[in-house]
C-alpha positions in Angstrom: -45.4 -10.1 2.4 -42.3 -10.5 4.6 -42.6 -7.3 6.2 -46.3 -8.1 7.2 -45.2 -11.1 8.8 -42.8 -9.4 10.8 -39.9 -10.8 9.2 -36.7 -9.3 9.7 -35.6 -9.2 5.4 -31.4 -8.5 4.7 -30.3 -7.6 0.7 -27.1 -7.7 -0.7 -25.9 -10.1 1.8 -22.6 -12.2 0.5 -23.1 -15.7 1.9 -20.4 -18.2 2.0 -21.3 -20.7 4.1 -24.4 -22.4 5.7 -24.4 -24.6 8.9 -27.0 -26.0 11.1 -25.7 -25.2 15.1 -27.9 -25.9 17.9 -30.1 -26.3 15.8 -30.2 -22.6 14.1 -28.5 -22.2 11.3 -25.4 -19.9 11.0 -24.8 -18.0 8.2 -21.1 -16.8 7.3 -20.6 -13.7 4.9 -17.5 -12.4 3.1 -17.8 -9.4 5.0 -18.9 -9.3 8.6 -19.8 -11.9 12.0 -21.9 -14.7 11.0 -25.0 -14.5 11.8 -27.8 -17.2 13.7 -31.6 -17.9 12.3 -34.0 -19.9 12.6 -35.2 -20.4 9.2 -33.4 -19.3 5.8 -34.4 -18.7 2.6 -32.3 -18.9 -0.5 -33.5 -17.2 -3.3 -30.3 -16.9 -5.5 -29.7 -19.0 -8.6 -28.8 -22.7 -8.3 -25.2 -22.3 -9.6 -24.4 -19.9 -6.3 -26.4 -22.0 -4.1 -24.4 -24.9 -5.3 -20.9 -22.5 -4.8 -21.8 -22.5 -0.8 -19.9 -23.9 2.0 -21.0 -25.7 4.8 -24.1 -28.2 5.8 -26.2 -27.1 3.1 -23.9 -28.5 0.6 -24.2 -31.8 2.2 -27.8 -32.0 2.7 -28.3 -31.5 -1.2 -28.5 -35.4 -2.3 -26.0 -36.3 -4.9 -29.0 -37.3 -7.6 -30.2 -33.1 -6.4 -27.4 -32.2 -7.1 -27.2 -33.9 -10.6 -30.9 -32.3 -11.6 -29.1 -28.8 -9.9 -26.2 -28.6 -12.2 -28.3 -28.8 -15.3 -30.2 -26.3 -15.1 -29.0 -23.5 -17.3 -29.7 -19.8 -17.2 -29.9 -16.8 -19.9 -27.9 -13.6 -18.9 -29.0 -10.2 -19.8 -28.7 -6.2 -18.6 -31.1 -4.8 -17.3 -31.3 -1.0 -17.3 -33.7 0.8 -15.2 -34.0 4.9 -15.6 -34.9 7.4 -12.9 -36.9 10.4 -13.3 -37.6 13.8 -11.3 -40.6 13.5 -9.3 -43.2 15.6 -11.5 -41.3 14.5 -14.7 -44.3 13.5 -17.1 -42.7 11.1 -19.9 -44.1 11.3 -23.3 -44.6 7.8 -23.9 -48.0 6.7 -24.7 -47.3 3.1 -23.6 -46.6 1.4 -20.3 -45.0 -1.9 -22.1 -43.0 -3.3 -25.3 -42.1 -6.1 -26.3 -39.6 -6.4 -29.0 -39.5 -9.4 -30.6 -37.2 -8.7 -33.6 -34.8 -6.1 -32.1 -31.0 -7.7 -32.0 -30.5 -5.8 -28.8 -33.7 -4.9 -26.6 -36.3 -7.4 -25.8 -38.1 -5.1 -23.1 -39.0 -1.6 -22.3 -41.8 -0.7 -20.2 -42.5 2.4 -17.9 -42.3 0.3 -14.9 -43.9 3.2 -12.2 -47.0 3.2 -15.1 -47.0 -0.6 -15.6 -47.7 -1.1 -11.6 -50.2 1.4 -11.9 -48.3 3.8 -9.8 -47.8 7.0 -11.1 -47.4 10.1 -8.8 -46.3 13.2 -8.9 -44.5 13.0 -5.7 -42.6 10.3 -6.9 -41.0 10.3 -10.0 -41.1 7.9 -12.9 -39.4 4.7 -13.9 -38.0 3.1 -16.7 -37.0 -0.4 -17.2 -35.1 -2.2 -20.1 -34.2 -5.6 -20.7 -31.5 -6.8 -23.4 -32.0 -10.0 -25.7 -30.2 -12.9 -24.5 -27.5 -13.0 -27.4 -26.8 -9.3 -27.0 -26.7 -10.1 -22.8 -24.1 -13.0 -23.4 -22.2 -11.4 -26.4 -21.5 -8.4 -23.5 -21.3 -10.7 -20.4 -17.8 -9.8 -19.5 -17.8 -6.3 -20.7 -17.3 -3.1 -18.8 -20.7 -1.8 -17.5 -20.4 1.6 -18.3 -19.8 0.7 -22.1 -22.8 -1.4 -21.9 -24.9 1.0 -20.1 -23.5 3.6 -22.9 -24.5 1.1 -25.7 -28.1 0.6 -24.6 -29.0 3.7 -24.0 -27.6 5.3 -27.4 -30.0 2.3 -28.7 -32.8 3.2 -26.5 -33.0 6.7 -27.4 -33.0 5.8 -30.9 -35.9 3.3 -30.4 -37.5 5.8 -27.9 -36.8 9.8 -29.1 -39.4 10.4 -26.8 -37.4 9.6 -23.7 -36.5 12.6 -21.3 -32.8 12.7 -19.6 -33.1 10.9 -16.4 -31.9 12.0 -12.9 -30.1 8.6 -12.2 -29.3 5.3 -14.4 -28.2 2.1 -13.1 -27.2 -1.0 -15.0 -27.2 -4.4 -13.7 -25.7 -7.4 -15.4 -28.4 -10.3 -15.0 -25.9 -13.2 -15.6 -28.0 -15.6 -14.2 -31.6 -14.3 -15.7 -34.1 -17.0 -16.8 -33.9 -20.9 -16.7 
């Protein structure tokens, strides 16, 4: 969507502060010159939008604010699995939900689940934790986690080839 409009999209930006000037607003980063737009959109969760510094934490009304702080998240892992291009996985399923395993709630074959499957590129897979296994593990070192999951993974899913790449990501602030 944003690239058909022509917007110009940043990722992994740290913002610290937000503050209307001139009427742009100026965004401040840990790392780097802040920066001037004319429109911004937050899409982190409430609690770091409530951490930032400038205007925008005064234009949230105190009664906002209130309604802000209560909303409370679930964390998770999520591990996602890279394959090969041309790597054919022998799982006959593009999604599973697991609705009374203590550590996995969610494995799909995400490049099958989009419908995207190619040889050129190779595929995908994508796991989510349970909430109590995400929160009992919160603070944990990621490469134990990552360890963890996948010696549970493989026993849930033989099937499952050696992939290229791996990369876990703690979802602390998951679902509302």
């Amino acid at each position: 969507f944003s690239s058909h409009a022509g917007a110009e999209v940043f990722y992994e930006r740290h913002v610290t502060a937000i503050s209307l000037r001139g009427g742009q607003w100026e965004v401040s980063r840990k790392m780097g010159p802040a920066e001037h737009f004319d429109i911004v959109i937050l899409t982190m969760p409430v609690p770091q939008i409530l951490q930032l510094q400038g205007d925008i934490a005064n234009l949230i009304q105190e009664s906002q604010r209130q309604q802000l702080e209560a909303v409370s998240y679930s964390s998770r892992y999520a591990l996602a699995l890279f394959y090969e291009a041309g790597r054919e996985l022998q799982v006959p399923w593009a999604g599973r939900y697991l609705s009374s395993d203590p550590w996995l709630r969610f494995i799909c074959i995400d490049s099958r689940k989009r419908g995207a499957e190619s040889p050129e590129v190779g595929p995908s897979v994508v796991v989510h934790t349970t909430v109590t296994f995400g929160s009992q593990h919160l603070e944990s070192d990621p490469a134990e986690v990552q360890q963890l999951i996948l010696s549970h993974l493989e026993k849930l899913v033989p099937a499952l080839a050696n992939p290229a790449s791996i990369k876990c990501h703690k979802w602390r602030y998951s679902q509302v």
